[in-house]
N, C-alpha and C positions, 0 to 999 in steps of 0.2 A: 504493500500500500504506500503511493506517494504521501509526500507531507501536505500535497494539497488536497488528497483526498481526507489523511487525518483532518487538515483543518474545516472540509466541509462536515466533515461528522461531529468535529465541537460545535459546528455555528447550530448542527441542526441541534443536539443534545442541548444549547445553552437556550434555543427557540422553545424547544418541547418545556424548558423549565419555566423561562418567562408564559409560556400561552396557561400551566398549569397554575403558575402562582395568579395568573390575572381571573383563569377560574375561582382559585378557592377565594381567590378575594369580592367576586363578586355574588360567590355563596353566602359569604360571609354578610354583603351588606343586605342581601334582601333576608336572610335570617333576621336579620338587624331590625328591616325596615319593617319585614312580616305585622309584626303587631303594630304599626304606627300606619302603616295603610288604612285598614278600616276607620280609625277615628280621624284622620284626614280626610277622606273622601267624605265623610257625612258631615264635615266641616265645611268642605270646598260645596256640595249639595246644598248646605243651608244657606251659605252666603250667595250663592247662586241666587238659591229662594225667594231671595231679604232685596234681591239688586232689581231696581226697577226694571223693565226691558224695553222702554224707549230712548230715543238719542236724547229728546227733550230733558227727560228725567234725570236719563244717566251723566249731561251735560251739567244739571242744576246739581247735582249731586258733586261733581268735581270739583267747581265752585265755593260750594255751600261747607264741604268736610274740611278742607285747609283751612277755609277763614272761623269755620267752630273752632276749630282745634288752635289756630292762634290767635284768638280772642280769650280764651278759656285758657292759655297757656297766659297772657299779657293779665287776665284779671288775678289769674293764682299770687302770679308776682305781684301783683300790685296788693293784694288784702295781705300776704305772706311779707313782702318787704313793707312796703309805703305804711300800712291802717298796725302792721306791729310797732315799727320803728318811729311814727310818729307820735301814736300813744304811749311807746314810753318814756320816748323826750316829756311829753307833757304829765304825763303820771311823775316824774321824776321829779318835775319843777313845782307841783302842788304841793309835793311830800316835802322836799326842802322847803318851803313856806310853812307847812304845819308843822315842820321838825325849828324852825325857828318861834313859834310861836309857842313850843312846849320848853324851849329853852330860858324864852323870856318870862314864860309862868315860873318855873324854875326858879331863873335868879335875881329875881327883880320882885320887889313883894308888891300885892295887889292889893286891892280894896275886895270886899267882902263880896261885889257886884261884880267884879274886875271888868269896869266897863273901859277903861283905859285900852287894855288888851284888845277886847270885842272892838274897839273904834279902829284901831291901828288895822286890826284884818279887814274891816269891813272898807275902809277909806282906803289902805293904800294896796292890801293882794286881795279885796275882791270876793274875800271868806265869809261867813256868818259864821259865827264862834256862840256856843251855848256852853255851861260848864251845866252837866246834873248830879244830883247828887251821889254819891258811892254805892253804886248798884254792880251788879254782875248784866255784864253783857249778854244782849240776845243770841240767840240760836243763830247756827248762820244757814242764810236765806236760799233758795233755788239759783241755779247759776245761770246764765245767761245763753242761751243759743250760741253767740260769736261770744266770746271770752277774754278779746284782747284785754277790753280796757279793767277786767275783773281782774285777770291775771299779772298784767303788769304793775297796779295799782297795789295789790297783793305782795306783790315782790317788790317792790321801793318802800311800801313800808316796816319789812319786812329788815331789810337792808340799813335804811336809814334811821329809824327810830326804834326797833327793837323791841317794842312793848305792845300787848294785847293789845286786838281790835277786831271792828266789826262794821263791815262797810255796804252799803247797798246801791245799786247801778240799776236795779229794775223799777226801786217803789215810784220815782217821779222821774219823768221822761227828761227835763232839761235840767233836774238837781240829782246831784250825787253825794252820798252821808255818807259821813266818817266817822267814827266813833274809835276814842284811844284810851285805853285804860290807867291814867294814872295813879301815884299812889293815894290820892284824898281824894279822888274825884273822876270823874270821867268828861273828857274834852267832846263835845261833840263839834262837829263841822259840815256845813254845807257849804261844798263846791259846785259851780256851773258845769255841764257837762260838756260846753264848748272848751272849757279850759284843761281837762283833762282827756279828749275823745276827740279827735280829726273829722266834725260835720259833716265835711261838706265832699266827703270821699262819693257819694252818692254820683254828684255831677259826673265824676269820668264815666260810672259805670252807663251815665247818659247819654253821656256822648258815643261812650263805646255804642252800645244797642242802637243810638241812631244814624251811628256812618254806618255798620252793618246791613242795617235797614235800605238804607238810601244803595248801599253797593249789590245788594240782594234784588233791589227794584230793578237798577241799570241792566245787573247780569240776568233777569227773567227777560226785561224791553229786549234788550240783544239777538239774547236764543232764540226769542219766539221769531224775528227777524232771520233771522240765518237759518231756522227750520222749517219756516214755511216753504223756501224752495225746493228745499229738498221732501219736503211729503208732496208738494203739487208735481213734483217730477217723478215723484211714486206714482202718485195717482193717473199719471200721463200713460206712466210706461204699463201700469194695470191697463187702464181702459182699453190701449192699441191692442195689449196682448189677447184681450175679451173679443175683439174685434167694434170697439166703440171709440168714439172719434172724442179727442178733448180738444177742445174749444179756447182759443187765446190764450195757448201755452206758448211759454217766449221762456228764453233764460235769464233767470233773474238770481241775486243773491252774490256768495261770495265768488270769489274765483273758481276756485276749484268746480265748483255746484253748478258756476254757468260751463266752465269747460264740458263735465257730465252729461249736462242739457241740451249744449250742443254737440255731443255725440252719437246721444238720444234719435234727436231729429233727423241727424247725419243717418244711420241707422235706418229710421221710418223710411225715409227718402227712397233710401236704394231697396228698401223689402218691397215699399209700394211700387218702385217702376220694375223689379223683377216680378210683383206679381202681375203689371198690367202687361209686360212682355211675357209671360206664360198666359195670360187670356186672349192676348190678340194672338198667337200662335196657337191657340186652342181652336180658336174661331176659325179659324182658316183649315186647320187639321179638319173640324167638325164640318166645314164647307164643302172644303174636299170629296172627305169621305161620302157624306149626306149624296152630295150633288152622284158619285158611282154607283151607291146604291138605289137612288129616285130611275136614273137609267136600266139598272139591272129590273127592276120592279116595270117597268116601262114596258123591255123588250121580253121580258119572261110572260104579261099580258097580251104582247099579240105575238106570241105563242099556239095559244088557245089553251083548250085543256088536259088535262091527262094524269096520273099516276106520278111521275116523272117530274112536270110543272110544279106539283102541287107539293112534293117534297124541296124541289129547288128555293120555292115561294117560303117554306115553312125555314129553309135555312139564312132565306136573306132577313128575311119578318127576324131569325135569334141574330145574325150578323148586328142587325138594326139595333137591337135590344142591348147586345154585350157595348156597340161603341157607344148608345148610350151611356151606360152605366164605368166604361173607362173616365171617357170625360167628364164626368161629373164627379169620378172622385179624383182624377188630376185637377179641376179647377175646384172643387173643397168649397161651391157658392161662397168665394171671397168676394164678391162685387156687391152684397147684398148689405145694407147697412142696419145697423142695429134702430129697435126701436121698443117703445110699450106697448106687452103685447099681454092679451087677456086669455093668459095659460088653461084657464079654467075653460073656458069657452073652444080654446086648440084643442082640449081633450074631446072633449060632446062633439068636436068634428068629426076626429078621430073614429067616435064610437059609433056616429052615423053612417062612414066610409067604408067602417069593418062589417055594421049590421048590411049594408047592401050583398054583402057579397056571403049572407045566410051564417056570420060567425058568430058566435055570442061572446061581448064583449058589456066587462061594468068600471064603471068611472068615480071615482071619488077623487075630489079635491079640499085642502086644509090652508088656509091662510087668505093670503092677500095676494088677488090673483095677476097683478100686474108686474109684469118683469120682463127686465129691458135685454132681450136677444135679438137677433134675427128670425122674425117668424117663419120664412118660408125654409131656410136650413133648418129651423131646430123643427119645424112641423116634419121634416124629412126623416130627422133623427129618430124620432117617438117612432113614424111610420115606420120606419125598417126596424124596429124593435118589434112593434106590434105584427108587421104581413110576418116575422122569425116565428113567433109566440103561435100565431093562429096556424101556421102552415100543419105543425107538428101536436097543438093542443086543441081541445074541446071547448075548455073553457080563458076565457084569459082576462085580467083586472088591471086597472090603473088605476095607482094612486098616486096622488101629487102634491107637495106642502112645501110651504115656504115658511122661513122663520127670516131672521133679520142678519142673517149671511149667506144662507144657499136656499137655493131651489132643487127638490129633492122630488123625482118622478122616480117612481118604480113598477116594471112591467112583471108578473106573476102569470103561470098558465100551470097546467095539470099535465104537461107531457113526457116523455121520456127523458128531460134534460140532459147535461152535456156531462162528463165526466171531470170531474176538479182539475185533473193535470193538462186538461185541453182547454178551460177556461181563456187560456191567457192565448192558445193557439187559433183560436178559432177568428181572432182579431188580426190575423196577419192576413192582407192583402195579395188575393190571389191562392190561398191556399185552400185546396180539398182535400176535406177528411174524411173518409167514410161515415163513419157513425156519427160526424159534428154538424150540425142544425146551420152552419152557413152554407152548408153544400143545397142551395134550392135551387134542385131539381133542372137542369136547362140552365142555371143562370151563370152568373159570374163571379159566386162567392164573396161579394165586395160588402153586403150589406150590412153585417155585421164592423166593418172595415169603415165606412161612409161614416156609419153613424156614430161611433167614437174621434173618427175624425173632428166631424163639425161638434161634438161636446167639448173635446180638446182646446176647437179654436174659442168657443167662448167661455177660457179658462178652467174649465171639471173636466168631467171624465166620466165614463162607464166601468163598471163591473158586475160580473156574473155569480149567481150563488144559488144555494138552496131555496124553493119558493114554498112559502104555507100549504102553496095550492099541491104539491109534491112533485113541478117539474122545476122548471130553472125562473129564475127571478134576475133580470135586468136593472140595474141601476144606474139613472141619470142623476150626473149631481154638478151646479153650475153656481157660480158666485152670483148674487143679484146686486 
């Protein structure tokens, strides 16, 4: 063995190690993650849940959570720095005024009234000084919600003069008692509550709530501006795709939004002149053809009669029938514009159309019967549901209901129905199945084909299922 063979057999031996180590490591992390999956996922679920699901919403919401979260970060600091730090500057400065006032009772003798004392506080810091007699101080009182100015005032006197007391912040809204137990007596004190408690803290929170307010106003005016574009270019590109026309749409809005809009249009432009270049070449196909077959019909009549004739006659009469039924589902009655149409009354046609031709056929309708399709395509559609239904059942029903998003028609008969796994086959174009219900008899299979077509184009769709009646049940279902 070369050394360059030994060396390809370490690279691969040092390969097989790295690929085995990056397994067991990634053994390792889903061990890991095993139990942290479930309660994440019904995490990420819920928040899901919780998340509006319009742009509108989920715009105010981006908005709205930064500026909670740093308003509520700006007030924490402000009652945690500003409403502590201020209150105890001022708790501090009352206490030293009452710690001088017990200094001068102290060492300076009084009069039995000591109104000397009482004047000095009351003239030059602002005090009311009461002396009562030597009692034991009251119980101490409930504490206050916010507790700054309890707590600080608690702690400087605590600090500064050392001696019992009992002080109240809730009995009078703009006085605050002090009470200091000396040893012949007990001092009482009433201070202003502006002199020991920062007022006028209320303002910021004011102003805080009404820039928010006013910036909350701006950011709704905005949105709803920049969103209207974008739902009326929804609503544009719905109605085309229903096959219904909107009406003085222009692009309007941000940039991006009118780019969108005009791409929209760009878009309609070329679908509409591709589809009016497949009808004017349909036209011409159908001219064509019509015009060879009116001659074959012509020359096969002087003819005369016979066996012979009468088979030829019978294959041009299917000729006729099949290019009918091509061209009508290559052009898809795209030319046919939408309008309101009284469904309930489309069906009683229906049911009139089928009883001609000795079928028993029953009609019910549920709602509000007016909704905006194309009558004569979607009159088509029901119809090739219903000649499917009668060809192969006895009996067959329509029912029809509207609620306040779709139009919901379903076709039920009593026949042999179609088997589940052909449901979906029986809708391809051109194709014959033996035992599946589009194969009618002579024709061109398209019928079932046609009529989910034109449900398609005015936005639903059809499907096939089990019917009450015990054969196959048709379902039309169409946006209104």
């Amino acid at each position: 063995m070369t050394s360059f063979d030994q060396g390809i057999g370490h690279l691969r031996s040092a390969a097989g190690h790295v690929a085995a180590a990056a397994n067991a490591g990634q053994r390792a992390l889903s061990h890991i993650a095993g139990p942290l999956a479930g309660p994440w996922l019904r995490f990420t679920r819920r928040v899901k849940s919780l998340t509006p699901t319009g742009l509108y919403a989920r715009s105010l919401l981006i908005i709205i959570l930064p500026m909670v979260i740093v308003q509520s970060v700006v007030a924490f600091m402000f009652m945690e720095r500003h409403w502590d730090l201020v209150t105890k500057y001022l708790a501090s400065a009352v206490t030293q005024e009452i710690a001088t006032l017990i200094d001068v009772y102290k060492t300076y003798p009084q009069g039995t009234d000591r109104a000397q004392l009482r004047r000095i506080a009351q003239d030059r810091l602002g005090l009311v000084v009461d002396f009562l007699p030597d009692t034991q101080l009251p119980p101490p009182g409930p504490k206050p919600f916010f507790s700054q100015l309890d707590e600080a005032l608690s702690d400087q006197i605590r600090k500064q003069i050392g001696l019992p007391f009992w002080i109240d912040t809730l009995g009078r809204s703009s006085i605050v008692e002090i009470r200091i137990k000396l040893p012949d007596t007990i001092m009482r004190v009433f201070a202003r509550r502006a002199d020991v408690y920062d007022p006028n803290s209320w303002i910021f929170l004011a102003w805080m709530l009404a820039t928010t307010l006013v910036v909350l106003g701006v950011a709704i005016l905005f949105l709803r501006n920049q969103i209207r574009p974008i739902v009326r270019l929804a609503d544009a590109a719905q109605a085309f795709g229903t096959g219904r026309e909107a009406p003085n749409f222009r692009p309007r809005g941000a940039r991006e939004v009118r780019r969108a809009a005009a791409a929209f249009l760009e878009m309609k432009t070329r679908i509409e002149r591709a589809i009016e270049q497949r009808t004017t070449m349909l036209a011409g196909v159908s001219h064509d053809l019509r015009t060879i077959l009116t001659r074959f019909k012509l020359e096969l009549a002087l003819l005369g009669e016979g066996p012979e004739i009468e088979a030829i006659k019978k294959d041009v009469d299917e000729m006729a029938g099949m290019l009918e039924a091509y061209l009508s589902f290559a052009r898809g009655d795209t030319g046919e514009l939408s309008a309101p149409t009284d469904v309930a009354a489309l069906l009683e046609e229906l049911k009139t159309d089928t009883g001609r031709n000795g079928r028993n056929l029953s009609v019910a309708y549920y709602g509000q019967p007016l909704v905006t399709v194309r009558p004569a395509a979607f009159k088509r559609c029901l119809g090739n549901l219903v000649s499917n239904a009668v060809r192969f059942a006895a009996n067959v029903s329509i029912t029809g209901h509207r609620d306040h998003r779709w139009l919901t028609v379903t076709v039920d008969d009593d026949g042999p129905g179609i088997p589940a796994k052909l449901r979906e086959d029986v809708f391809k174009p051109f194709l014959r199945l033996d035992d599946a219900r589009n194969q009618d008899q002579g024709g061109t299979g398209l019928g079932l084909a046609i009529a989910r077509d034109i449900a398609r184009s005015h936005g639903g769709d059809i499907s096939l299922g089990d019917s009450p009646l015990g054969g196959l049940r048709a379902t039309v279902r169409v946006p209104v």
